[in-house]
N, C-alpha and C positions, 0 to 999 in steps of 0.2 A: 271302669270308664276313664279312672284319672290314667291308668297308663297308657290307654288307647287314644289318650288325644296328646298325651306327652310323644307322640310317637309322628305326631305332625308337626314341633315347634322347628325344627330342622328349616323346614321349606316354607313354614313363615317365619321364619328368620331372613329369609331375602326380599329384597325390596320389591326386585320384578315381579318376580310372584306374586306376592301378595297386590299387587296393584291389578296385574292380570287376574287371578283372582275374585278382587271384590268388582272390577268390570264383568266378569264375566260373571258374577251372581245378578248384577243389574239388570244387563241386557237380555240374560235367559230371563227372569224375574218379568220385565218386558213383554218378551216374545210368547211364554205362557200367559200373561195376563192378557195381552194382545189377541189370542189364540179363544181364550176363554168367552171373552167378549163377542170375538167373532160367532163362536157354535151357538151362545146364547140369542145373540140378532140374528141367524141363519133359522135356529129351531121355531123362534119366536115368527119371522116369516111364511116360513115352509113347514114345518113337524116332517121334513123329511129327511131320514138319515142319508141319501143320495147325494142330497143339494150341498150336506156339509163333507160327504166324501169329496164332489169338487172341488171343495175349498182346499179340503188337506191336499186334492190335486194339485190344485195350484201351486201350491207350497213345495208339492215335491219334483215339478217336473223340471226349475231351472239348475239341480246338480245335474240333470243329464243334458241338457242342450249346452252347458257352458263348462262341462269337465272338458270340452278341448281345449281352451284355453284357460282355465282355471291353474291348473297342475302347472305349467309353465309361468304364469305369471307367478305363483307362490313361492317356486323356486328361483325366480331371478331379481323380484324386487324386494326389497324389506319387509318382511311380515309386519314390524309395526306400523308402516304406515297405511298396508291393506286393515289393521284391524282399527286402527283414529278413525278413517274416513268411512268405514261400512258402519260405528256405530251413531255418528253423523249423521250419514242418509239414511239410516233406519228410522231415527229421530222425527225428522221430517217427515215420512211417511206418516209414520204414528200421529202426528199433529195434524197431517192432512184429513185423518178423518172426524175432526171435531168438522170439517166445513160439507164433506160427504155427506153426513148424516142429517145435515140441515138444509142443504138445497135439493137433495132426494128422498129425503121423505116421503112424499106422496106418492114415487114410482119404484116402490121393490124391485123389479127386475131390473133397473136402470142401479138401483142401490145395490143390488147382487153383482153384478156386471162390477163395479166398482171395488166392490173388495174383494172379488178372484183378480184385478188386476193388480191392485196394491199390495195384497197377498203375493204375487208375483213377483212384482218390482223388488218387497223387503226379500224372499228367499232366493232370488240373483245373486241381492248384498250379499247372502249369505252363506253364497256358490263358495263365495272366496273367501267369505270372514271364517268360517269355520275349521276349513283345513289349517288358516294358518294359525290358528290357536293353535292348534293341536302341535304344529310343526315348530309353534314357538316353544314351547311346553319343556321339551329338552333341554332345551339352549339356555333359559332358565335355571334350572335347576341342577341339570348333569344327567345322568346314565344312572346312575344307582340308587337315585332317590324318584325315578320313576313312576313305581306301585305307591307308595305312600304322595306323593305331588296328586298322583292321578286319582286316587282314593279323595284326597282331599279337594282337588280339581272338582272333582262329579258330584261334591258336595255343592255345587253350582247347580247339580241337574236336580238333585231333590229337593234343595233348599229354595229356588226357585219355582217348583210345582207347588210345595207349600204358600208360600208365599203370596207366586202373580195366580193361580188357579183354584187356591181355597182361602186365602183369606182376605188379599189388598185387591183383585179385578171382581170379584163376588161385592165385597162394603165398596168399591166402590162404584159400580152398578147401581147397589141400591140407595148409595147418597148424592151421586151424581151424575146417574143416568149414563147412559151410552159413549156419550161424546166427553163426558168428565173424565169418564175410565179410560178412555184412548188419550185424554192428555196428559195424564198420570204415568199412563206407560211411555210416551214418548219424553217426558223429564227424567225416567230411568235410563234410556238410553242416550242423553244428551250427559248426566253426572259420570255414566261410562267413559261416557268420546273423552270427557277431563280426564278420568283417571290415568286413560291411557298413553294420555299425552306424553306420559315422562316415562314412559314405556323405555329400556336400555336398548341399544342398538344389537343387532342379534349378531352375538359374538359365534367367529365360524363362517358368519356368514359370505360367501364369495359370488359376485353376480356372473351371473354367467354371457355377461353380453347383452348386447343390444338385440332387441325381439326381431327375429329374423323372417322367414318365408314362413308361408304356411306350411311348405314339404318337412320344411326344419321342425315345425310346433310338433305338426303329427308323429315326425320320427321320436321328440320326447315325451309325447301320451302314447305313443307304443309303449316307449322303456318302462312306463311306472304299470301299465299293463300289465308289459312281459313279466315284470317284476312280484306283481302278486300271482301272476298264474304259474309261476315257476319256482315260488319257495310255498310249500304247502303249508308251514304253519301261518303265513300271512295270508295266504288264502281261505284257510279256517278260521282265522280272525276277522276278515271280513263278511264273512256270511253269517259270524256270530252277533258281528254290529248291525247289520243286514235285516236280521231275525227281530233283535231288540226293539232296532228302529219301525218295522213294519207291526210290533205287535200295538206298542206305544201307542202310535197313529190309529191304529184300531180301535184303543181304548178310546183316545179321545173323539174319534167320529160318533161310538155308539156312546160315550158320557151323557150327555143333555137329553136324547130319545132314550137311555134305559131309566134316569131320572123322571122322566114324562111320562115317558108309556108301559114301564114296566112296573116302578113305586110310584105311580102317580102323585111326584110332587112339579115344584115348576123346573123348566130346564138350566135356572141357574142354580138349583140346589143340586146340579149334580158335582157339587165340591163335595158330599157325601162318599163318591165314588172314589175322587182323586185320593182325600185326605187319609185313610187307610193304607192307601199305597205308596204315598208320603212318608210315614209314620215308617212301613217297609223299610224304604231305603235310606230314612237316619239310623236305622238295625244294623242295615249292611256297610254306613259307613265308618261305626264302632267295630262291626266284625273284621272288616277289612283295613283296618287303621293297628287292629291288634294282631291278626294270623295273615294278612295279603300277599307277604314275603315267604311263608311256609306253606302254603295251599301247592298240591297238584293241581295245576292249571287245568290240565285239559278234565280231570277226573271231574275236580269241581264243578267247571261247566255243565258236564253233562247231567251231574245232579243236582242242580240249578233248572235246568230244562226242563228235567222229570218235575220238578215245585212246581212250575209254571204250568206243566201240564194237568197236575191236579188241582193247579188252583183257576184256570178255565172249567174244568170239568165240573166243580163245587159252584162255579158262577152259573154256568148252563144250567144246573140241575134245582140251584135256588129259584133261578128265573120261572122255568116250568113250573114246578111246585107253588112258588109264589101267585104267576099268573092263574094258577087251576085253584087255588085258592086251600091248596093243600097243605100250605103254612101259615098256622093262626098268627095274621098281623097283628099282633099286640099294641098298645101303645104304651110304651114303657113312662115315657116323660111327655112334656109339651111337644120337643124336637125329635123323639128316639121313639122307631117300633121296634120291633123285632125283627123284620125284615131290611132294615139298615143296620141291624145288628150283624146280621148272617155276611149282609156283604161285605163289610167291612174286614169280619173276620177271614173274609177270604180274598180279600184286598191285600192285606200284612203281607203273607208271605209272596204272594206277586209281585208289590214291590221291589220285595227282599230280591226276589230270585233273578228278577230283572235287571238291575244296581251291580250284581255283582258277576253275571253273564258280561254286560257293557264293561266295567272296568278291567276285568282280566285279559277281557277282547282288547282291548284299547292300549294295555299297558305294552302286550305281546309285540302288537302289530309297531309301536313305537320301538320296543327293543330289537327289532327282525328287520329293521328299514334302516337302509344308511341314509346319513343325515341329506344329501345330495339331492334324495328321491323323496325324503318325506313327503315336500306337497303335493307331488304328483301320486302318491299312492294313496296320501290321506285323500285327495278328491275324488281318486278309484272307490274310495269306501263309500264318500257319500253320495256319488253318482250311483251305485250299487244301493246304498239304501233308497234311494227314491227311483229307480226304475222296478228291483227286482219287488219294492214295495206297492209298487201302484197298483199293479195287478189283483193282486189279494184285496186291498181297501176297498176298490170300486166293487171288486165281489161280492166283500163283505157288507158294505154299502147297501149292493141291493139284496144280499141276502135278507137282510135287516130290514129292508120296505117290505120284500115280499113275502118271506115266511118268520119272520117277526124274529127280535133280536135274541130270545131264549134257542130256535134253532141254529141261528148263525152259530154262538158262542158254544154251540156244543160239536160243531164241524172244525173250528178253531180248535176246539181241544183236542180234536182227532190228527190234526194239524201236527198241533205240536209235539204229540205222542209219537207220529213217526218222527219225527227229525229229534226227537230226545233220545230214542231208540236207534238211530242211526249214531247219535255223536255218541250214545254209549260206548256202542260196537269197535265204531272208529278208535277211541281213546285206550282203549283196550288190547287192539292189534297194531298201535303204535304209541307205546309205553315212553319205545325210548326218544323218539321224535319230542314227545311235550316235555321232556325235563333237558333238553337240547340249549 
């Protein structure tokens, strides 16, 4: 372990980074606690796994209406100061719903309506906060210190699900209610907007002009299009993010209902769920911190996929057996059955396999992009994750109302088995493509 983190002092050794960095643990920190909160008031409203697929809608539908101008704006203005100002107005959202929640009270629908919009409004910000992390990320650190930056980067993703979704939006729920928790998260992302203040000016960086026609914007969301559709290995890396992102979102729709309705506990014990998967991906960011440089990329991946597939298939199969009452629920301790056992256990390596699918996707698609196009392909990614995402969610959404969340999760795992089985194939008959 001690050489696997001697192996990130490199890239905390720079200022920017490390500043980017601990913003960016805040704000995701944030955005999961935020998120948590949300499923938990949505389950507690409805107990319907539908209601909180629209929320995740919500959330995912402004990468696709605003990748036209996203990509260009990322590319011509200073990344730092799209990412000061997005964690700013995210701030403010957050704090708007301590006033939400107290003057609609009495009318759920009118309180639902409200945070699918606010939900909106923050993942706008985040049309464009996102990519430019990502485009700042290089500029940072350099070209060869990439995989280890980005290993250590996504220690934001894990660290952060820990964190805002199992242990600081869960205590704080319970010691300050709904509207505590929303202001908790919105003082994370106001300590970010600081951090980033002193953010270094993105060296490289050349503006490309003043925002011109709309013929002009279109012709450069063509290029960053043309651009992943025409080098195959960034297009394999985005369907890899693609995949991650849409399975992710999945978890978190069915979290709170498989918490309620499957273990009948309450829907904010489903940090049960997350914490396991957590726990996963601090695995992969020791694994990847010691071998991330020596790994076959594409191979990896693909045996990553296969994890993932058997650890859906293990979740389906506890589920049935559980609900049919075919696994004696023990009760181990006060908090622990047997039946949180199993899940848990098959939590870990989802995680794991999840963690290091995204990082190797991420690290590629960085190293395959000139610097010119990054924002415009990093918004292709996330526009791709929440278009080619929504479709499955809301499926699965109502798979989940109607034939209950044990069938969904085992059509998921059928899911995954073909496209683990596809990128096997793939990887195989283009050997020399992934070490390119």
């Amino acid at each position: 372990m001690t050489s696997a983190i001697s192996e990130y002092k490199p890239v905390l050794n720079i200022p920017g980074f490390r500043r980017l960095w601990l913003a960016q643990l805040l704000s995701l920190t944030a955005q999961n606690g935020i998120h948590f909160v949300q499923l938990v008031l949505i389950e507690r409203l409805t107990g319907q796994s539908l209601q909180i697929g629209l929320m995740i809608a919500a959330f995912s539908l402004p990468p696709v209406i605003f990748s036209f101008v996203a990509g260009t704006v990322i590319d011509r203005v200073p990344k730092k100061y799209i990412i000061i100002f997005a964690n700013f107005f995210r701030a403010i959202l957050a704090f708007s719903y301590i006033f939400t929640l107290q003057w609609f009270d009495a009318y759920p629908g009118m309180l639902l309506l409200i945070v699918y919009v606010i939900t909106f409004l923050g993942s706008s910000m985040g049309s464009f906060y996102n990519p430019s992390v990502l485009a700042k990320l290089p500029l940072l650190v350099g070209e060869e210190k990439l995989v280890v930056s980005n290993s250590l980067f996504n220690i934001t993703a894990a660290l952060s699900q820990l964190a805002g979704l199992i242990i600081i939006a869960p205590a704080a729920v319970k010691l300050f209610g709904l509207a505590g928790a929303f202001a908790l998260m919105g003082a994370f992302y106001f300590v970010a907007f600081l951090l980033v203040l002193k953010l270094p000016r993105d060296r490289g960086h050349k503006r490309a002009g003043k925002m011109t026609s709309v013929s002009k914007m279109w012709h450069e969301v063509r290029e960053g299009w043309l651009f992943v559709v025409r080098h195959r290995p960034v297009y394999l890396s985005v369907m890899q993010l693609t995949l991650v992102a849409s399975l992710l979102m999945i978890l978190a729709m069915i979290a709170p209902g498989f918490s309620a309705r499957v273990l009948g506990l309450a829907p904010e014990d489903a940090v049960y769920i997350f914490a396991p998967a957590g726990l996963g991906m601090l695995l992969a960011i020791f694994f990847l911190g010691k071998a991330g440089n020596k790994l076959p990329v594409r191979m990896m991946q693909s045996i990553m996929l296969i994890l993932t597939t058997f650890s859906f298939g293990m979740l389906a199969f506890i589920s049935f057996d559980y609900t049919a009452s075919k696994i004696a629920n023990v009760q181990v301790s006060d908090y622990v059955s047997t039946a949180m056992l199993l899940v848990a256990l098959t939590m870990i390596p989802l995680g794991f396999s999840l963690y290091i699918i995204n990082t190797l996707a991420q690290t590629e698609l960085q190293r395959r992009t000139p610097m010119a196009l990054r924002g415009r392909v990093f918004t292709v990614q996330f526009m791709m994750a929440s278009l080619v995402g929504l479709a499955p969610l809301l499926i699965a959404a109502t798979l989940a109302d109607l034939v209950g969340i044990p069938t969904m999760l085992f059509w998921l795992a059928v899911g995954c088995a073909i496209v683990g089985a596809f990128s096997l194939y793939d990887a195989y008959e283009h050997r020399s493509d992934a070490d390119a």
